[in-house]
DRENPA-3360 file (N, C-alpha, C; in nm, 2 decimals, always signed):
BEGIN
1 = XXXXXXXX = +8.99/+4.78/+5.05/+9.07/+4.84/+4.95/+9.09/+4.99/+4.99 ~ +9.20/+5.04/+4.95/+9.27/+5.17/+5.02/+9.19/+5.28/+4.90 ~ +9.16/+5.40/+4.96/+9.15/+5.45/+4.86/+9.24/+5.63/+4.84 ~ +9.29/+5.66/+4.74/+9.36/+5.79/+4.74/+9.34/+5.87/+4.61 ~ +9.38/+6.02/+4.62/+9.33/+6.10/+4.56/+9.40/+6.10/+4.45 ~ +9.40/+6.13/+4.31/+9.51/+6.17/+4.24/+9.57/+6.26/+4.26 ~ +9.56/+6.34/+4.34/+9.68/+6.45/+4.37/+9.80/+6.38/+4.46 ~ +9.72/+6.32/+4.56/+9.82/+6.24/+4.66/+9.88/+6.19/+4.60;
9 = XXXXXXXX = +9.83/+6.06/+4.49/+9.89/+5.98/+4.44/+10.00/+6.03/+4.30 ~ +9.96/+6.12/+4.28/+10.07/+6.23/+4.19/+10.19/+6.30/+4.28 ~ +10.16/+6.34/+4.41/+10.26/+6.39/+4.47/+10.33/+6.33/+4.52 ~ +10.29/+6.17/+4.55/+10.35/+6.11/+4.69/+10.36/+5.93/+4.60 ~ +10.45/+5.96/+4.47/+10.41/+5.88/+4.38/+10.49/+5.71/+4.40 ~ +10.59/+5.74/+4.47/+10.66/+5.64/+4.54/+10.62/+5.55/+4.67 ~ +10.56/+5.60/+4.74/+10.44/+5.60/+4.87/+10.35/+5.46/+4.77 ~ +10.32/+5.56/+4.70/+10.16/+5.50/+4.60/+10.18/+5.35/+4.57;
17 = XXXXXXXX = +10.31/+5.32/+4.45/+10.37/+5.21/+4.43/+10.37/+5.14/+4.52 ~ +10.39/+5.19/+4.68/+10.43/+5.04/+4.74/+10.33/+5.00/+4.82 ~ +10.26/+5.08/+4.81/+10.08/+5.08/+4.88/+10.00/+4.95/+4.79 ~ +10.05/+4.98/+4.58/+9.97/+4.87/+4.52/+10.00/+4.73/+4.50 ~ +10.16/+4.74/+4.59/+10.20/+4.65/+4.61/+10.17/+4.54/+4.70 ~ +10.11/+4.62/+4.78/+10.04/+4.52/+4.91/+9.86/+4.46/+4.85 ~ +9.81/+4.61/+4.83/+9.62/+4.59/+4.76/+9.62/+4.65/+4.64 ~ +9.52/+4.62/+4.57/+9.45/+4.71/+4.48/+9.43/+4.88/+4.57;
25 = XXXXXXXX = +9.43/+4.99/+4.48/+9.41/+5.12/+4.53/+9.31/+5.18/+4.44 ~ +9.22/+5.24/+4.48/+9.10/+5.29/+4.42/+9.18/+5.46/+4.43 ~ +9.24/+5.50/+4.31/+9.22/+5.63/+4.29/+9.11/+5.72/+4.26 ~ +9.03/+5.82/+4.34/+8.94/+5.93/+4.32/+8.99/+6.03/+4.28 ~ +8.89/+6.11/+4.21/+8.93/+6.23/+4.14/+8.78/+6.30/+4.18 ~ +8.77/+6.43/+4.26/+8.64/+6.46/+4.31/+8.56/+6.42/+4.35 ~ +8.60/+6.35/+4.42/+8.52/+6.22/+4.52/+8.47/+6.14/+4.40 ~ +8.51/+6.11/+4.31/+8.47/+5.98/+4.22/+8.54/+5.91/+4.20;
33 = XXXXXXXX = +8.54/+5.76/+4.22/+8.64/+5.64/+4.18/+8.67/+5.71/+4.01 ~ +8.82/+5.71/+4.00/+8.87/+5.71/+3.82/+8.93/+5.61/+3.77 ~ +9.00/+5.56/+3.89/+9.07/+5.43/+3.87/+9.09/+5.31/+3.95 ~ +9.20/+5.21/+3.99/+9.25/+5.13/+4.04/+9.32/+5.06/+3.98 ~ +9.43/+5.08/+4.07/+9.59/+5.06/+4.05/+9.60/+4.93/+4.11 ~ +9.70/+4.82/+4.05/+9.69/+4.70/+4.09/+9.85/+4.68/+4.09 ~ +9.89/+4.61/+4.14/+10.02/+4.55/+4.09/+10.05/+4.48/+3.93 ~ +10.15/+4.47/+3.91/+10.15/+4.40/+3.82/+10.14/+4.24/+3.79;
41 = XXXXXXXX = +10.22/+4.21/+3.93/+10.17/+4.03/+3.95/+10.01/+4.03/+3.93 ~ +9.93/+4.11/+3.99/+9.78/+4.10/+4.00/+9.71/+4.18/+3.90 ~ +9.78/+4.22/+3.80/+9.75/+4.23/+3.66/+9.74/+4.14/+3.59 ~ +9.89/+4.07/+3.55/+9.84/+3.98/+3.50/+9.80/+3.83/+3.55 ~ +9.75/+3.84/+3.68/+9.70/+3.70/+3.69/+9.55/+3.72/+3.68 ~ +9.47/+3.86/+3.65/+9.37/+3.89/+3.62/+9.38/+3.85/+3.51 ~ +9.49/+3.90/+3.34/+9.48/+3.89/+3.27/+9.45/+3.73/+3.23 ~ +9.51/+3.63/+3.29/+9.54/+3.47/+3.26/+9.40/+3.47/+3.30;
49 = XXXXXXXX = +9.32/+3.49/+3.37/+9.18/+3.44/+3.48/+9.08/+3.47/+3.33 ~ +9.07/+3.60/+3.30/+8.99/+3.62/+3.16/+9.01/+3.58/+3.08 ~ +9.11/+3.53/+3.01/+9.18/+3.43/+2.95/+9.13/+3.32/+2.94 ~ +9.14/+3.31/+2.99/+9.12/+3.14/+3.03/+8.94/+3.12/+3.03 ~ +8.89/+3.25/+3.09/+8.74/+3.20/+3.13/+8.70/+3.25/+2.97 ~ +8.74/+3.35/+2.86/+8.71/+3.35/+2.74/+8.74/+3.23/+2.65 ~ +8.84/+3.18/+2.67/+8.90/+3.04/+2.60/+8.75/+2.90/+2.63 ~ +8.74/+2.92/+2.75/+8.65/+2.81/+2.77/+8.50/+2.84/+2.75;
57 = XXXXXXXX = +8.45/+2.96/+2.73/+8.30/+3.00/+2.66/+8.31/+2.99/+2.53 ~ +8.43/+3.01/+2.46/+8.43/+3.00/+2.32/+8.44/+2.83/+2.31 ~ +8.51/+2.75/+2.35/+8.48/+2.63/+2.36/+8.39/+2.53/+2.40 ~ +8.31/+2.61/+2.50/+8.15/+2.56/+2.53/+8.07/+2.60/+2.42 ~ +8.08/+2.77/+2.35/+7.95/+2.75/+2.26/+7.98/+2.71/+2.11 ~ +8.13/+2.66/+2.06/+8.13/+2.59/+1.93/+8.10/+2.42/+1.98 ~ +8.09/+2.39/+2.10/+8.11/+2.27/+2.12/+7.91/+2.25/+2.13 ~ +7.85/+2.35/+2.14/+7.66/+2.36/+2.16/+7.63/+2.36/+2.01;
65 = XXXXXXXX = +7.71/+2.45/+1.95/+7.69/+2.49/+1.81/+7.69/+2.40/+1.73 ~ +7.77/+2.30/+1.75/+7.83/+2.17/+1.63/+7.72/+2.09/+1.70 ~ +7.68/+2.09/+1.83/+7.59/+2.01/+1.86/+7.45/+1.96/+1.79 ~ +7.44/+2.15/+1.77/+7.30/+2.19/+1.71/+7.32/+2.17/+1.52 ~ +7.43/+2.10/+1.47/+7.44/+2.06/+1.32/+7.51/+2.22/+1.24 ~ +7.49/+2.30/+1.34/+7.62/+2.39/+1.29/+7.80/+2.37/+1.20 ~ +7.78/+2.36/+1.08/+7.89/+2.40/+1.02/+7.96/+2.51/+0.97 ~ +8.07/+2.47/+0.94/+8.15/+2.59/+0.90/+8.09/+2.63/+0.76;
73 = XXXXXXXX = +8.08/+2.58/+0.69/+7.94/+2.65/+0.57/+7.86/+2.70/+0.61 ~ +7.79/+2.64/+0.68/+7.64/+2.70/+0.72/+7.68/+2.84/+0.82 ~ +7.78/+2.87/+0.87/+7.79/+2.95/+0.97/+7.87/+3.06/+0.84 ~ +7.96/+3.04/+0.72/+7.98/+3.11/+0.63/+7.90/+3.18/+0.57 ~ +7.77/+3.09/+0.51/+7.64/+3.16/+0.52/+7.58/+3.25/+0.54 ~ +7.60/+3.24/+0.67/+7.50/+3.31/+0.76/+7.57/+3.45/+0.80 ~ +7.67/+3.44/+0.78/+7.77/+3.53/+0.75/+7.75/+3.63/+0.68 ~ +7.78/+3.59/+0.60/+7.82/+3.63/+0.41/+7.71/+3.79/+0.42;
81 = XXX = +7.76/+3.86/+0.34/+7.69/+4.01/+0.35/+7.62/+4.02/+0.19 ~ +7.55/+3.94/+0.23/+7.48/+4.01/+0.07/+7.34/+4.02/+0.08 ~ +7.28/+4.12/+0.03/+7.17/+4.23/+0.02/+7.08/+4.18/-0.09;
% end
């Protein structure tokens, strides 16, 4: 992965674009990673990957939950804010 300064990447800002176009770009700011710039195709095919892998944990653990006699009452319950 390439990595560039935010100055560079502020001054030479068209350069930069076609740089994230090829990799991810680790932007530094005083020798410290601040960011990384990604494309947008590889934005959101990150976005769909988390997606997807949050969709199916929430479906694994209502699918353990109900296993364990978990209902939607009982989980109202357990809920519920009272003191």
């Amino acid at each position: 992965m390439q990595e560039i300064s935010a100055n560079e990447a502020k001054t030479h800002f068209g350069e930069f674009l076609d740089k994230v176009q090829r990799e991810p770009v680790r932007v530094k700011r005083r020798n410290r990673v601040v960011g990384v710039m990604v494309s947008a195709e590889d934005y959101e095919a990150m976005r769909a990957f988390y997606a997807d892998r949050l969709r199916h944990r929430l479906r694994e653990s209502a699918e353990n939950a109900a296993a364990q006699g978990l209902t939607s009452e009982a989980l109202e319950a357990l809920l519920a804010d009272e003191y």
